[in-house]
N, C-alpha and C positions, 0 to 999 in steps of 0.2 A: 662711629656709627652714623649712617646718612639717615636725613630726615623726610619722609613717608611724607606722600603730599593728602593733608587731609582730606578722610570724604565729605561731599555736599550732604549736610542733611535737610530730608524733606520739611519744609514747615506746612500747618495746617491748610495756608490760603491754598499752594499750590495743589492739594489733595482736591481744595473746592474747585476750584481754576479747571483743573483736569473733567472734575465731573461734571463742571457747569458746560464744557467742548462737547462731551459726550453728549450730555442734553441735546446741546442746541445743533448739532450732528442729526442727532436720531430724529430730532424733531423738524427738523428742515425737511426729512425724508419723507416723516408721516406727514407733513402738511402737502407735500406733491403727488402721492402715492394713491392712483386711482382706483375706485374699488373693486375692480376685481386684476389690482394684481401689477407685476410687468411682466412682458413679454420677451425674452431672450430667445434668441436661437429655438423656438418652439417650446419651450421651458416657461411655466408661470409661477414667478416668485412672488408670493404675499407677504404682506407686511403691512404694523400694524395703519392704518387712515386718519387722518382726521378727525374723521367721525368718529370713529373709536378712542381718541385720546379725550377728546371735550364728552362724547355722552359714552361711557365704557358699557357693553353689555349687561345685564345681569341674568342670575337664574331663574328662572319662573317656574314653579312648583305649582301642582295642582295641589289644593287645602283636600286634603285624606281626613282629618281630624273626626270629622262625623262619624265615618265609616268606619275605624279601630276602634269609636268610642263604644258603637253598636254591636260588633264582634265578640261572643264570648265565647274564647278556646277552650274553658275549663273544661278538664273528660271526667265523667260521674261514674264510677263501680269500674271506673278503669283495671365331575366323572366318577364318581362311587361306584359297586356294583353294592352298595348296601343299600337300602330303602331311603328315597330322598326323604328330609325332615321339612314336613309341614308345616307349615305356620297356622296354629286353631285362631278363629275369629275370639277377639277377647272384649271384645263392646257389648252395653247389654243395648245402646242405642239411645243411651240419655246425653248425650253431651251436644250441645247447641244451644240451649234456652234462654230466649230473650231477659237483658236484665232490667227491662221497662225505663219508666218516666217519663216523661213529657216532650213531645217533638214540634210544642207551640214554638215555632221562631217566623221571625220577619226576613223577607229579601232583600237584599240590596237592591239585585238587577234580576228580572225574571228570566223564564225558560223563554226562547221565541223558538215560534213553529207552526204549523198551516192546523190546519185541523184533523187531516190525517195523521202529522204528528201529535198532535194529541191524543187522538184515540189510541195511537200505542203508545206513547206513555201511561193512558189509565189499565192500559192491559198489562204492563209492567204492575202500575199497583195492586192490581186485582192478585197477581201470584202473591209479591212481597207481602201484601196484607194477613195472608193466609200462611206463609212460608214454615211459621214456628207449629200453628193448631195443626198442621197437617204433617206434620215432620219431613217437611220432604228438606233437598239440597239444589240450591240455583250457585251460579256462578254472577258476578259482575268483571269483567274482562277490563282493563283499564289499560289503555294503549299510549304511548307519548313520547318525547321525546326527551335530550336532558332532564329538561323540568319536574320530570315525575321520578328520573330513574333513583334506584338505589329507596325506594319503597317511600320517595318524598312526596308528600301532599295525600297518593294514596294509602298509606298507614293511618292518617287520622282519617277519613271518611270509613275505612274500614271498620275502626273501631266504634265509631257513632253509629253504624246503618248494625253491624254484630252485636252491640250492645240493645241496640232496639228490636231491631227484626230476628235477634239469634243467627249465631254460626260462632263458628271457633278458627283456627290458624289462619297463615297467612295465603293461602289457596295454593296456585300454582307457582310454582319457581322455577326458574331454567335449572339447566341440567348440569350448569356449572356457570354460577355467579361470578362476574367479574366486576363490580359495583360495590363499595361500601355500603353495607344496609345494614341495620339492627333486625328486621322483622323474623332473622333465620338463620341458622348455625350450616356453614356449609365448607366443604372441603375434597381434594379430589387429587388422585395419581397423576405424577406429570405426562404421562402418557394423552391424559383427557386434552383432543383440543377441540376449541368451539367454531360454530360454523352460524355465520346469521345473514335473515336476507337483506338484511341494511347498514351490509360492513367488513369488509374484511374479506376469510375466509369464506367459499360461497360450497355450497352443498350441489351437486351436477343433477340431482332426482328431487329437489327443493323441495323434499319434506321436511321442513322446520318444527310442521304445529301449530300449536296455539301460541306460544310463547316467542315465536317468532326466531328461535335458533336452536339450535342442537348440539351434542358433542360426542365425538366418539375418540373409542382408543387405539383406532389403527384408522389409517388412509382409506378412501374410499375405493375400490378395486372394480372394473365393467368386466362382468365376469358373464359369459354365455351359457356355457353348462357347466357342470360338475367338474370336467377335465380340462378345463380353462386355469380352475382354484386349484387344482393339484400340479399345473405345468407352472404355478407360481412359487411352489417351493414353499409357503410362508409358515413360519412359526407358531405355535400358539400363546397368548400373551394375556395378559392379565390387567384389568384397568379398576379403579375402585374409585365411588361417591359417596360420602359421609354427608347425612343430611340429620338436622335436628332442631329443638327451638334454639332461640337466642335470649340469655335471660335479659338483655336492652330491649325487648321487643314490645310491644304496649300489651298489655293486659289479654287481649281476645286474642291476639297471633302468638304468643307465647302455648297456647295451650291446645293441641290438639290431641285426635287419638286413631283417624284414617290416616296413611301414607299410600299413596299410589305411584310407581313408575312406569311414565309411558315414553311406548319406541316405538318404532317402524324400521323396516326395511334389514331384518334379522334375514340372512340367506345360506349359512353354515350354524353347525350347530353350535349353540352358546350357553355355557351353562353359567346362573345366575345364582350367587348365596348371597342370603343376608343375614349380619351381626350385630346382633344386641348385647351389648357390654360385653363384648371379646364371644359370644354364644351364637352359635348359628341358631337359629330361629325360622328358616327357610330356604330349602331349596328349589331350581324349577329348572328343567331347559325350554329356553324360552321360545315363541312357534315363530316357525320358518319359513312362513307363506309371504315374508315381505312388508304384510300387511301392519293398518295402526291398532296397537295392541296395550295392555298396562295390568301392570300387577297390582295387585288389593292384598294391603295386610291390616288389619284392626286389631285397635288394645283397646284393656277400658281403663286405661289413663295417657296423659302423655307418653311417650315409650322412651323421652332421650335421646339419644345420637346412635343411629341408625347407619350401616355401614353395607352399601349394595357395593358385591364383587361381580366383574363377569369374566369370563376369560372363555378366549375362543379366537380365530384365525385371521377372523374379519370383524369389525364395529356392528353392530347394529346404531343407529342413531339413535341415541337419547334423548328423548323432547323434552324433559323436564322431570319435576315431583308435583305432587300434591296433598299439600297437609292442610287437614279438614278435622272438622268437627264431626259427629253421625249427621247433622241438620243444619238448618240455617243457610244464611248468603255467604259464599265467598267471595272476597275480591281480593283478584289477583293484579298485582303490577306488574306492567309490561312494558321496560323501559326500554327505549334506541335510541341510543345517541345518535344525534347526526341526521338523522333522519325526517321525512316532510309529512311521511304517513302515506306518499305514494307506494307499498308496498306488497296491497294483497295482491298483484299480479306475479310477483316474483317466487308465491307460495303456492306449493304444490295444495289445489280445492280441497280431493280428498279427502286428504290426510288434517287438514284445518275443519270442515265439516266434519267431520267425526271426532275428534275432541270437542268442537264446540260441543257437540250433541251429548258426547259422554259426561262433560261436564254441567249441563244443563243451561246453556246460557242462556240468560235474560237481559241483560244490560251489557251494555261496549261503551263504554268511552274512549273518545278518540280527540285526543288533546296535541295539536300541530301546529303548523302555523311558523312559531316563532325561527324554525331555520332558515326559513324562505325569505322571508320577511329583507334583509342584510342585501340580497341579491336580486331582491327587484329594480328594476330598470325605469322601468315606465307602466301604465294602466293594464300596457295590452297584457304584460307577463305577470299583472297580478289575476287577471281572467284567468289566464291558461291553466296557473297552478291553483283557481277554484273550480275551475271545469273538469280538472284532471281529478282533483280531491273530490269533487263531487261520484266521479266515478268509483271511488275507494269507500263511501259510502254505500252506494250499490253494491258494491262485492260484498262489502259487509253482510250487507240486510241477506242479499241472495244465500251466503252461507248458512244466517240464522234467521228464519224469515218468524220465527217469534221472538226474536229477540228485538230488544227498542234499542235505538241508537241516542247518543248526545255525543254531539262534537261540542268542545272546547277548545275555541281558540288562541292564538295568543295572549301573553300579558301584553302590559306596556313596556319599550323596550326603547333606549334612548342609543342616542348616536351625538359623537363627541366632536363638534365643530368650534372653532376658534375660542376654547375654553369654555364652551356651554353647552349640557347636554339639555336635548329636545327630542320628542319624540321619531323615528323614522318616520319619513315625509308620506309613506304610501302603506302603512301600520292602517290609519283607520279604514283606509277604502279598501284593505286587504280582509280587515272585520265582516266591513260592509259584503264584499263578496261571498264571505265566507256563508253568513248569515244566511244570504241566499241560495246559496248552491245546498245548503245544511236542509231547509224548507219546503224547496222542492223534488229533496230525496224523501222527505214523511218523515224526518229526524229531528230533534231538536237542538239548538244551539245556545250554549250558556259563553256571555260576554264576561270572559274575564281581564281583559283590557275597562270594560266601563264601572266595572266590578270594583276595579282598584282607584278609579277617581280619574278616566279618560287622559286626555293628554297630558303630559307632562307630569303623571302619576307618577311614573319611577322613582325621580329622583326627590320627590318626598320619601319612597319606602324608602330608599338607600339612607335619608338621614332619619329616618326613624328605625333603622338597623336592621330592615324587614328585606332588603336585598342586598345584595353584594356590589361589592366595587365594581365589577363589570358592568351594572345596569342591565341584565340582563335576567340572572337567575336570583329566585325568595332566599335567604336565608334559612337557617331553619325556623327561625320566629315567623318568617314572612309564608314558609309553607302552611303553618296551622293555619293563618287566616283567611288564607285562598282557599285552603281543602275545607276550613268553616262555613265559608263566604258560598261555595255550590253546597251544601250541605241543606243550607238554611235555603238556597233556594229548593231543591228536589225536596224539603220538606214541605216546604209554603207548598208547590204543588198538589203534594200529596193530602194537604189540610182542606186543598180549597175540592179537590178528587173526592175525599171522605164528607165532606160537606161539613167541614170547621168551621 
């Protein structure tokens, strides 16, 4: 048997030996390596400097500590030819009633606004002050982008402004939810597809609504007269939405007892049932003028999971529900992903002025910003998207010329350069603009980038657990203190309005 030539084994030095080459390798390189880079064939390769090896970056956090310290999230009192079947009104009209306590809190960062916004802001308080003695129902509209969607941030303001001023559910909801949310039990035939003006599928008649998308159960069809839809051949079809609370929902949006469906643009006949615990409870054929229209059913309790059928040739558009109390504010969340809040041009006037109206709005919030923010360039193209959003403010007002506006702008929102996040370079003067174009629309603007402790905020929330790994969106912890944080401001307002 021949003998095997041993293998070398490694000894320790050589292990060191090798990584001391590599050192002094890597470190030759960083010591020549100028700071911004080499230059190859139009290729810029970085690598680490000098400077970066003797003094290493670090992270610099803005100190938040104050500002959590003074936040308190706590929530206190948290086709027949038989007779179609009617639905009898079952409210006797008590459900809304404020459940009091104290709305003493301090601001962080106040409302800014010229003095015409002001005076409609105290005209907003003058309704809300009265809203419960007088039993009437206002709407607050909440518009945004990620940040809010899926009922974040606005759930808990709901709960605080309904706990004090009165109202019940969680207001308006799309017609078919694509969002993880607790504030509402929702469900729907795979027939339903949706349509929104900041995404996707786009509607050709861009009656969305208020909620900014809609859904139907057949294609949309350009029908001229009568014998247009009959050279179509098309089938009659069937599409169903189950709406109802969610028992994760916070205390006031869990419990209502009005449901409203509202559509538009019905042009063949469509006959509509609705099912309460497997029982039809109502039928209707619903009107065919085209126009924005909604059904009204009242219980006088909660009613449970509610199941609207329609069946008929062609969609009529679905804009949405609404689940309401008899009284009180509602505030409804109105999430877009993706979206800058340049929008209300792409929505049929209309059909958006008439829900606002039906719904009574008083307040809009318009929380934007942060999409933009990534794809700024330089100064000029942080104008353009405040000049343009200025103008989306205007549509606003003009659709509800008594309703008060508040823009909210960005958070703070960091960007990840050679292992250090820091705030985006052109975040504050995108504030700055916003600020102004918000001012001298007669609206107000609440600072939630200064709200969170200004630059370099983020990534203190991120290690206090209050935002996510992105650096970009609150956690759920970090949503209570942002929706606390404007709370206590539009309170402090309203303290200093009432003469607290």
């Amino acid at each position: 048997m021949k003998e095997t030539k041993e293998t070398k084994q490694l000894k320790p030095y050589h292990v060191l030996l090798f990584l001391l080459g590599v050192l002094l390798i890597l470190g030759t390189v960083a010591f020549f390596t100028p700071k911004l880079g080499y230059k190859i064939g139009g290729t810029t390769f970085n690598f680490m400097t000098k400077e970066d090896f003797l003094h290493p970056k670090k992270q610099e956090n803005a100190d938040v500590s104050d500002i959590f310290a003074s936040i308190d999230t706590t929530l206190n009192g948290t086709g027949s030819k038989k007779p179609l079947i009617k639905h009898k009104n079952g409210s006797n009209g008590g459900m809304g009633a404020p459940g009091g306590g104290s709305y003493e809190v301090e601001s962080v960062v106040d409302l800014q606004m010229s003095e015409a916004g002001k005076a409609n802001l105290h005209r907003f308080f003058e309704v809300l002050s009265g809203v419960a003695s007088n039993k009437q129902r206002i709407s607050i509209l909440h518009y945004g982008d990620s940040q809010i969607e899926g009922d974040r941030i606005t759930g808990f303001i709901r709960e605080r402004i309904q706990n004090q001023f009165g109202g019940n559910g969680p207001g308006m909801i799309p017609a078919t939810n694509v969002y993880e949310t607790y504030a509402f039990y929702q469900a729907y035939s795979d027939n339903f597809q949706r349509y929104t003006c900041f995404g996707g599928a786009k509607l050709s008649n861009s009656k969305y609504g208020a909620m900014a998308s809609a859904s139907r159960f057949t294609p949309e069809y350009q029908l001229k007269n009568k014998n247009s839809l009959d050279s179509l051949n098309l089938k009659e079809q069937t599409g169903w939405i189950e709406v109802g609370p969610s028992g994760r929902a916070m205390s006031r949006a869990r419990s209502f007892n009005n449901v409203k469906m509202h559509y538009n643009s019905c042009i063949v006949p469509t006959m509509l049932r609705v099912y309460q615990n497997g029982k039809i409870i109502h039928e209707d054929s619903l009107i065919m003028d085209g126009a924005q229209h909604s059904v009204h059913l009242s219980f006088a309790s909660t009613p449970g999971k509610l199941k609207f059928e329609f069946k008929g040739k062609v969609s009529p558009n679905i804009c949405g529900f609404s689940l309401e109390g008899d009284y009180g504010v509602q505030v409804s969340n109105i999430g877009m992903r993706g979206s800058s809040g340049t929008v209300w041009g792409a929505m049929n006037h209309g059909v958006l002025s008439t829900m606002y109206r039906e719904a009574n709005t008083k307040l809009v919030i318009m929380q934007f910003g942060g999409n933009s923010v990534p794809s700024f360039k330089d100064s000029a193209s942080v104008r353009n998207f405040a000049s343009y959003f200025q103008g989306q403010i205007n549509a606003v007002k003009k659709l509800n010329p008594d309703a008060m506006v508040i823009v909210i702008g960005p958070s703070d929102m960091s960007k990840l350069k050679d292992g250090i996040y820091n705030t985006y370079p052109l975040l504050p003067y995108c504030v700055d603009r916003m600020i102004a174009a918000t001012k001298a629309s007669g609206a107000a603007y609440w600072n939630l980038y200064a709200s969170m402790g200004g630059y370099n905020s983020m990534p203190a929330w991120v290690e206090k657990g209050m935002a996510g790994s992105d650096y970009i969106h609150f956690s759920g912890g970090g949503t209570k203190f942002a929706a606390q944080m404007f709370y206590n401001t539009l309170m402090s307002e309203f303290n200093t309005w009432k003469g607290n």
